[in-house]
TORFITOR-958948 format. One line per field, with one value per residue (C-alpha): x, y, z; residue in one letter. Coordinates in Angstrom, 1 decimal. Layout:
<nodes>
X <- [X; ...]
Y <- [Y; ...]
Z <- [Z; ...]
res <- [A; ...]
</nodes>
This chain:
<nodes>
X <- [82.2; 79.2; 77.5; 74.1; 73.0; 69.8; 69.0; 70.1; 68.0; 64.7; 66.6; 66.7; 63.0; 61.6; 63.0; 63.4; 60.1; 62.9; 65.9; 63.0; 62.2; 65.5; 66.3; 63.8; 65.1; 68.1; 66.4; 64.3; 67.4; 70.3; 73.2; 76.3; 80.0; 81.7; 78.3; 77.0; 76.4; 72.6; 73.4; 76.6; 74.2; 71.6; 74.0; 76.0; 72.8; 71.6; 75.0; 75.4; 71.9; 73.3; 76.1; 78.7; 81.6; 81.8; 84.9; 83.3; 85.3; 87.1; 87.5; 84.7; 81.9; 83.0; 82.7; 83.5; 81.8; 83.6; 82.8; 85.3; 84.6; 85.6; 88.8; 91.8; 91.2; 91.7; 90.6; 87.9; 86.3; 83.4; 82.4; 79.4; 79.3; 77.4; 76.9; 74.2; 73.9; 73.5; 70.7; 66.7; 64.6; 62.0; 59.5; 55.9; 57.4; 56.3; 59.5; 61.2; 63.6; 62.7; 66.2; 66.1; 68.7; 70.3; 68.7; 70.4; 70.3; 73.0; 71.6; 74.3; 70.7; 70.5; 74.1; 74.4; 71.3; 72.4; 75.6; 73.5; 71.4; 74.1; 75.9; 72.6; 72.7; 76.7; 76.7; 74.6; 76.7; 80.5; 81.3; 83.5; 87.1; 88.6; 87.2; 84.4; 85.1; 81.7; 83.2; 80.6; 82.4; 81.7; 81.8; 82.1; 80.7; 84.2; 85.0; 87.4; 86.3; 88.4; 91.4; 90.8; 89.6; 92.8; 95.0; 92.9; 94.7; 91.2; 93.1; 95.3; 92.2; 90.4; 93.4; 91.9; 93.8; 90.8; 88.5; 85.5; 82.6; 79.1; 77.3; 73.8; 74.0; 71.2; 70.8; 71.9; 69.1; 67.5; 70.3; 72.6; 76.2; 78.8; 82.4; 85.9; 89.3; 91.4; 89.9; 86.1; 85.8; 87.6; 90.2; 89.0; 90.6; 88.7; 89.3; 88.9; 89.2; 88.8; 89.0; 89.3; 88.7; 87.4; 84.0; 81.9; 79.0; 77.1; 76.5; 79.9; 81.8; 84.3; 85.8; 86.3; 87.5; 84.4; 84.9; 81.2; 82.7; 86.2; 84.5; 82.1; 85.4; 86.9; 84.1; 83.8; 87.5; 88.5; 86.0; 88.4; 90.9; 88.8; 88.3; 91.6; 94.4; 93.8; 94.2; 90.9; 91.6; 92.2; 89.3; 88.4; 85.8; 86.3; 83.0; 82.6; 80.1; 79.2; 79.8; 79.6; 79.5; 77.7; 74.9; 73.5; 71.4; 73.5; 76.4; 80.0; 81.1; 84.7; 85.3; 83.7; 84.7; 84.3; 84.3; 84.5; 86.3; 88.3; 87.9; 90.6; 92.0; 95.5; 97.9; 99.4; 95.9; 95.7; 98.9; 98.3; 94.9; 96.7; 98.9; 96.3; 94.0; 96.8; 97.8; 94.2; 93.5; 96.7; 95.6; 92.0; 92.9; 95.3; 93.1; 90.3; 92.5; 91.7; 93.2; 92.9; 93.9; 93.4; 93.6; 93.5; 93.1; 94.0; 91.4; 90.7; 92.9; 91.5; 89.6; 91.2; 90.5; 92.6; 92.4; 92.1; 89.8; 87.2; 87.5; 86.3; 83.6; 82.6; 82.7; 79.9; 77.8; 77.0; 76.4; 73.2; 70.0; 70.6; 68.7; 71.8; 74.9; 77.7; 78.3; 82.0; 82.1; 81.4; 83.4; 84.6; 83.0; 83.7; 82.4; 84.7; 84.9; 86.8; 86.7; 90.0; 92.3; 91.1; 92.3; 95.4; 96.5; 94.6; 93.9; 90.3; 87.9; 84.1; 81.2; 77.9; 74.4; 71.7; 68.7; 66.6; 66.0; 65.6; 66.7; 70.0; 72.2; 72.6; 69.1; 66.7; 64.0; 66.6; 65.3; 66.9; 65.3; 64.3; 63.7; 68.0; 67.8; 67.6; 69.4; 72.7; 72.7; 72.9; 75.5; 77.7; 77.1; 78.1; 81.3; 81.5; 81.6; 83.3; 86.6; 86.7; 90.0; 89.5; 90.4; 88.0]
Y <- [63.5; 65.0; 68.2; 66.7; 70.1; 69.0; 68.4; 71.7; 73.0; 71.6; 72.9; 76.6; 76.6; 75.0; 77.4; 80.8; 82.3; 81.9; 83.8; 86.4; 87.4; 87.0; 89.6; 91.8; 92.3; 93.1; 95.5; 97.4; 97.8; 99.0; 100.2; 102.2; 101.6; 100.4; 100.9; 97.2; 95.6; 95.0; 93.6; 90.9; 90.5; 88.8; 87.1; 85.6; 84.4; 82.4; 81.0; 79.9; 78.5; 76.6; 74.9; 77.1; 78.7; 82.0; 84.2; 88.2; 92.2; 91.9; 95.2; 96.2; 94.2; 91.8; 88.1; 84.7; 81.4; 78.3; 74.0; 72.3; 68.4; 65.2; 65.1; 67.4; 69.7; 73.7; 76.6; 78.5; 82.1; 83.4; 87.0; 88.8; 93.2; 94.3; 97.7; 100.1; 103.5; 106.8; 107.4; 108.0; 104.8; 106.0; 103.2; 102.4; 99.0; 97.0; 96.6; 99.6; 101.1; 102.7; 104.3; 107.6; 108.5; 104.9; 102.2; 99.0; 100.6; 98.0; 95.3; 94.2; 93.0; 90.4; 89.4; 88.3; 86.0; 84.5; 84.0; 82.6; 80.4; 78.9; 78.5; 76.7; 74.2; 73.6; 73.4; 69.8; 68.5; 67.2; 64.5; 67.4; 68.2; 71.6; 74.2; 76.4; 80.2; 82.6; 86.1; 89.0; 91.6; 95.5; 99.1; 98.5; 101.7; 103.6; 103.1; 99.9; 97.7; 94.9; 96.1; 96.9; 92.9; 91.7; 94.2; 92.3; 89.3; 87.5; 85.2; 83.8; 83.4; 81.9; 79.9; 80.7; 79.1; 81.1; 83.5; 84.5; 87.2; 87.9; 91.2; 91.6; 93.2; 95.1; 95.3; 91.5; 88.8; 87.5; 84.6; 85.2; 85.1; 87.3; 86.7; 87.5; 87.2; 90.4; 93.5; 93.9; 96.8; 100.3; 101.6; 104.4; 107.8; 110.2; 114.0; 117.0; 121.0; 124.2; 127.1; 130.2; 134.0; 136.7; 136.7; 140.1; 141.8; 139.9; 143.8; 144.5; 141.8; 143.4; 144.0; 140.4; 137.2; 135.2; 131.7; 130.3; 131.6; 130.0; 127.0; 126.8; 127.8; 124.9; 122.2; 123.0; 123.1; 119.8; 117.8; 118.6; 116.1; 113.2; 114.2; 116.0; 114.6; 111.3; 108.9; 108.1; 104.2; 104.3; 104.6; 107.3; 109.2; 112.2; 113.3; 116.4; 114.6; 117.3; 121.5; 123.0; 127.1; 129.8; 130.1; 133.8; 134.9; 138.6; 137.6; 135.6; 132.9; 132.9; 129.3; 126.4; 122.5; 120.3; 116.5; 114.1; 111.2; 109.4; 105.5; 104.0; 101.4; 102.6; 104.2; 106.1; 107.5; 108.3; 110.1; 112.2; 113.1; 113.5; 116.0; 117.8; 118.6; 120.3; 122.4; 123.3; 123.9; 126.5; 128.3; 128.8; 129.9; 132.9; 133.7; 134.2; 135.9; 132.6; 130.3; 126.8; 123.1; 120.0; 116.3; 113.0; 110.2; 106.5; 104.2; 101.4; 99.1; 97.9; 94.0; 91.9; 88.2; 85.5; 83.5; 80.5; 81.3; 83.1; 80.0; 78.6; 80.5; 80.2; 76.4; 76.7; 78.0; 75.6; 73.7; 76.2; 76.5; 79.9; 81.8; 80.3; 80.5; 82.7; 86.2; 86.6; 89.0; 92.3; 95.6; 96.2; 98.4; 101.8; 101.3; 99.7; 97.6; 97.0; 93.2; 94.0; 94.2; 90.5; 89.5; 91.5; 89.0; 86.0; 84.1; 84.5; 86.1; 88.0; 87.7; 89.7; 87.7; 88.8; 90.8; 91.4; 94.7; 98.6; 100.1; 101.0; 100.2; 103.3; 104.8; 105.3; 103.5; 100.3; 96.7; 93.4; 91.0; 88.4; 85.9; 85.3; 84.5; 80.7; 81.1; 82.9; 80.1; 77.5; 79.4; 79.5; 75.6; 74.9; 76.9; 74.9; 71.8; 73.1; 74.2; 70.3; 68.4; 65.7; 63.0; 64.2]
Z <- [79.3; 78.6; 80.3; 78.9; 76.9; 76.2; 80.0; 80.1; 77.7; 79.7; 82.9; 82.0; 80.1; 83.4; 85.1; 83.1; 85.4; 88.3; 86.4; 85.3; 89.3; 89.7; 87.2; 87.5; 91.0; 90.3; 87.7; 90.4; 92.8; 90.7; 91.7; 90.4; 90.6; 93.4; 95.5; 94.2; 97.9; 98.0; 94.4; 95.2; 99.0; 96.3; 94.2; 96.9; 98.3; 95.7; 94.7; 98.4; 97.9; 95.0; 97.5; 96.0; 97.9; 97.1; 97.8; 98.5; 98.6; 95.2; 94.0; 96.9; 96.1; 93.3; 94.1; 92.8; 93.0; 91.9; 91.3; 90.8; 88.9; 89.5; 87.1; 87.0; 84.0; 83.5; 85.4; 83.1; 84.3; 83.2; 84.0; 84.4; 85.2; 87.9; 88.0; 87.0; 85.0; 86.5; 84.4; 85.2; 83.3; 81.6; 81.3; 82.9; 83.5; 86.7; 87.7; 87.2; 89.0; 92.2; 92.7; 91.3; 88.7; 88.8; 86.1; 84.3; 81.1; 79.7; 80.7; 83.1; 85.2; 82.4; 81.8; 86.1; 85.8; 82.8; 84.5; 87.5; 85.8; 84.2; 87.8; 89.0; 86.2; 86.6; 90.1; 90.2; 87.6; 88.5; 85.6; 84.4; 84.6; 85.6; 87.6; 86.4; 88.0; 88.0; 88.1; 89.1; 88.6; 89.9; 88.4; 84.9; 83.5; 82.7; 86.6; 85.6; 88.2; 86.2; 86.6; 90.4; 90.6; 88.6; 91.1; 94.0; 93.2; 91.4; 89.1; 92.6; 94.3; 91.3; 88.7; 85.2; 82.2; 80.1; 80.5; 78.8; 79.2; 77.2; 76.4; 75.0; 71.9; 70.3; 66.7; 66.5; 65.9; 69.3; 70.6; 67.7; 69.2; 67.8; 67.9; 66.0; 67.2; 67.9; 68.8; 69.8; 71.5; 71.6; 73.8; 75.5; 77.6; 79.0; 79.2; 81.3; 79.8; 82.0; 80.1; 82.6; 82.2; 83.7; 85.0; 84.2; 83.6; 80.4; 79.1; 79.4; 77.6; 76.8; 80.3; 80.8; 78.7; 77.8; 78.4; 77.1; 73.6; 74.4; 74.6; 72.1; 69.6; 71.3; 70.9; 66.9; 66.2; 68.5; 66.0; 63.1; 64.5; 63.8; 60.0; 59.3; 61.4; 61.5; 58.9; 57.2; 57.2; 61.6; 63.6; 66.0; 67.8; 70.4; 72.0; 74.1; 76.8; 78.9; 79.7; 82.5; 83.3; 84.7; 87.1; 86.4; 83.0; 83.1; 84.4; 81.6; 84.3; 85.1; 84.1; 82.0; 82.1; 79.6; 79.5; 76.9; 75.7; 73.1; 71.6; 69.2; 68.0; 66.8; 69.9; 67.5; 66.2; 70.1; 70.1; 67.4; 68.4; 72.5; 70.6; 68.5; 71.1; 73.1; 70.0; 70.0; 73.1; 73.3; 70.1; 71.5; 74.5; 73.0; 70.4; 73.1; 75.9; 78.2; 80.4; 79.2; 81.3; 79.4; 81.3; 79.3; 81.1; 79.3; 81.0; 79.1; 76.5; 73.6; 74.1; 71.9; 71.7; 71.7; 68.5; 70.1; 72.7; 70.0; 68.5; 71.4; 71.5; 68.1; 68.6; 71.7; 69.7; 67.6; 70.8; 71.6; 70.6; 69.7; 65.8; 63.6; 63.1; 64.8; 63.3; 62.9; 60.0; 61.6; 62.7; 66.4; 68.1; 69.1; 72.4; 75.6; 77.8; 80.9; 80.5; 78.6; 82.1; 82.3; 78.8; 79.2; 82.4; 81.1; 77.7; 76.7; 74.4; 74.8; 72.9; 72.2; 72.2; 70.7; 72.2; 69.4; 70.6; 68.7; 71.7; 72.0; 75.3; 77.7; 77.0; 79.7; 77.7; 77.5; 79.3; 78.9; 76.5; 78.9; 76.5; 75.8; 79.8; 78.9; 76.0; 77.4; 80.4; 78.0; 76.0; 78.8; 79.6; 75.8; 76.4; 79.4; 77.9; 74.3; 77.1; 78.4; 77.7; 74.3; 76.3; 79.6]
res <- [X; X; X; X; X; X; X; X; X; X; X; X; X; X; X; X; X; X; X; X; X; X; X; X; X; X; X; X; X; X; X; X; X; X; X; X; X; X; X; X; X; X; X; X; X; X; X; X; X; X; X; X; X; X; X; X; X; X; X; X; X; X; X; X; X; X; X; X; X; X; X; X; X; X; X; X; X; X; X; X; X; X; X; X; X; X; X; X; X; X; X; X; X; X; X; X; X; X; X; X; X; X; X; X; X; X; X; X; X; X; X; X; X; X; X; X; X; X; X; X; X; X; X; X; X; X; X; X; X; X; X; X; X; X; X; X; X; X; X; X; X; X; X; X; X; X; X; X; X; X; X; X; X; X; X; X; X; X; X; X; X; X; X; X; X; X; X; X; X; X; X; X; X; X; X; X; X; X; X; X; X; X; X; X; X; X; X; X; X; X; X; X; X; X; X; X; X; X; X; X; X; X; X; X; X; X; X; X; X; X; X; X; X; X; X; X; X; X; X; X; X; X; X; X; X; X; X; X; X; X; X; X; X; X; X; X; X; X; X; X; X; X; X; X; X; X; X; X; X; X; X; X; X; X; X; X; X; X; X; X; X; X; X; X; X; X; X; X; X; X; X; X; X; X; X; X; X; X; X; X; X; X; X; X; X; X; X; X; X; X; X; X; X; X; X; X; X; X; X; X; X; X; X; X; X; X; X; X; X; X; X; X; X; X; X; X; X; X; X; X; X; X; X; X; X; X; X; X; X; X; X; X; X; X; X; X; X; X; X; X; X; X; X; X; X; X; X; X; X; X; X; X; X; X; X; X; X; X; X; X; X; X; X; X; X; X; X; X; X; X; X; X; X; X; X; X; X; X; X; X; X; X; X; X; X; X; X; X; X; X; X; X]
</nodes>
């Protein structure tokens, strides 16, 4: 059996001016987590157009299309995020976004129309065997929208014996997949801190407890933990993300949050560093005469790939036309990813294409390379056909 790649090939190319509207659509209407439902309106559209049944409300407005071939075979997902940044873009580009403070500043625009180009080529092809499961998937960004699908029973509704997912990846050649087995992205908590004191007069410090210098003392000494508690060979990063306190120039507020969060790859790295910033926290707060609450919340596991399944995927691509060879010598990163829920309840693996681009993900100036549009399609057909049974 044969998926005919290089009819695919000619398929996407003829039609990469479609998945370039298509994308920069879903570029110009973004939407954050959970609140994807102009987003899955336009995908279920054109995978209905396509012939395919698609199943809608998974984990709010996640959705799965599937096509099943002609010969019994295995269930394979593939799994594209949906969901947005809260973010202003900061481009002149035509099609901007036109949603204030929301932009697709990950690319997640680019990762469903690969994912839907790829469905319109596999949909007119059924000389295969198995099932072929497109997963669009909500409320990626540090909501964990995949463990609310996996809880919504997606793997009953759609039977997947693997399942895989791609990310665009700058700072790798344009089309260049990268792939290891075990981990490839961090775990990740997230935490709260509200140091509290006594409001007063900025004149009169000394009547109150000052929490802006609680929590300055408290942002300098947390960073310590990385470089002094932690083994030097484990990695780990804790990031104070945002403060919070005050609304008057004269006046010490009576209480500052803090937010920030942890990535790792060791639990027990996590544990110590859990432990740490409590000791921290406690010692600040006497030796400023302040209150101090501290919250960490796990949210993410680490994504770890299946051997076999990054073999997989490794295997594919050599199948697509993409710059060279797979990258498989490279460091995790210390970034996350919620696609981990789906490898914790299923076999599978994920992967990073290419973009080519100096922009890094998560900055308002960010935009999908639309040129890996074609190329990530016929990616996922190769892993497609690279998942078929020998004797098929």
């Amino acid at each position: 059996m044969s998926l005919l790649l290089t009819q695919a090939s000619a398929f996407f190319n003829e039609r990469a001016p479609v998945y370039r509207a298509w994308r920069h659509h879903l570029h110009q209407h973004p939407e954050i987590a959970f609140e994807e439902r102009d987003t899955a309106a336009f995908l279920a559209a054109r995978l209905e157009e396509m012939g395919l049944p698609v199943k809608r409300g998974l984990a709010g407005t996640g959705l799965v299309a599937s096509h099943t071939g002609k010969k019994a075979g295995p269930g394979i997902g593939f799994r594209a995020d949906m969901d947005a940044l809260p973010l202003t873009e900061q481009s002149s580009l035509p099609y901007r976004s036109i949603r204030p403070g929301v932009t697709h500043a990950c690319g997640h625009d680019g990762h469903m129309i690969m994912l839907l180009a790829a469905a319109d080529y596999l949909s007119r092809q059924d000389d295969f065997a198995g099932t072929v499961h497109f997963i669009f998937q909500p409320a990626e960004e540090a909501a964990g929208g995949g463990r609310v699908m996996v809880a919504d029973g997606l793997f009953d509704h759609a039977p997947c014996d693997l399942v895989f997912s791609l990310h665009n990846w700058p700072s790798l050649e344009t089309g260049r997949i990268a792939v290891r087995p075990g981990p490839m992205m961090a775990a990740m908590d997230l935490f709260t801190i509200t140091v509290r004191g006594n409001g007063v007069h900025a004149a009169l410090p000394h009547l109150g407890s000052d929490t802006i210098v609680a929590a300055g003392a408290l942002t300098q000494a947390l960073q310590a933990i990385v470089s002094r508690a932690i083994d030097p060979h484990q990695q780990l990063v804790l990031s104070i993300t945002q403060i919070h306190g005050g609304h008057s120039l004269n006046a010490l507020p009576d209480k500052v949050e803090l937010y920030g969060t942890l990535r790792y790859f060791d639990d027990a790295a996590a544990s110590t560093a859990h432990r740490r910033m409590h000791e921290i926290a406690e010692g600040i707060a006497r030796a400023h005469a302040v209150g101090m609450d501290l919250d960490i919340q796990p949210q993410y596991p680490v994504t770890t790939n299946n051997p076999d399944a990054a073999d997989i995927m490794l295997r594919a691509a050599a199948l697509s036309p993409s710059t060279g060879e797979a990258v498989t010598q490279f460091s995790p990163s210390m970034a996350s990813e919620d696609f981990a829920f789906m490898l914790a309840a299923r076999k599978g693996a994920y992967a990073w294409i290419g973009n080519g681009s100096p922009t890094a993900l998560h900055n308002p100036e960010f935009d999908f390379n639309d040129e890996i549009l074609p190329l990530g399609a016929h990616y996922w057909v190769a892993l497609a056909q690279t998942c078929q049974p020998q004797t098929a």
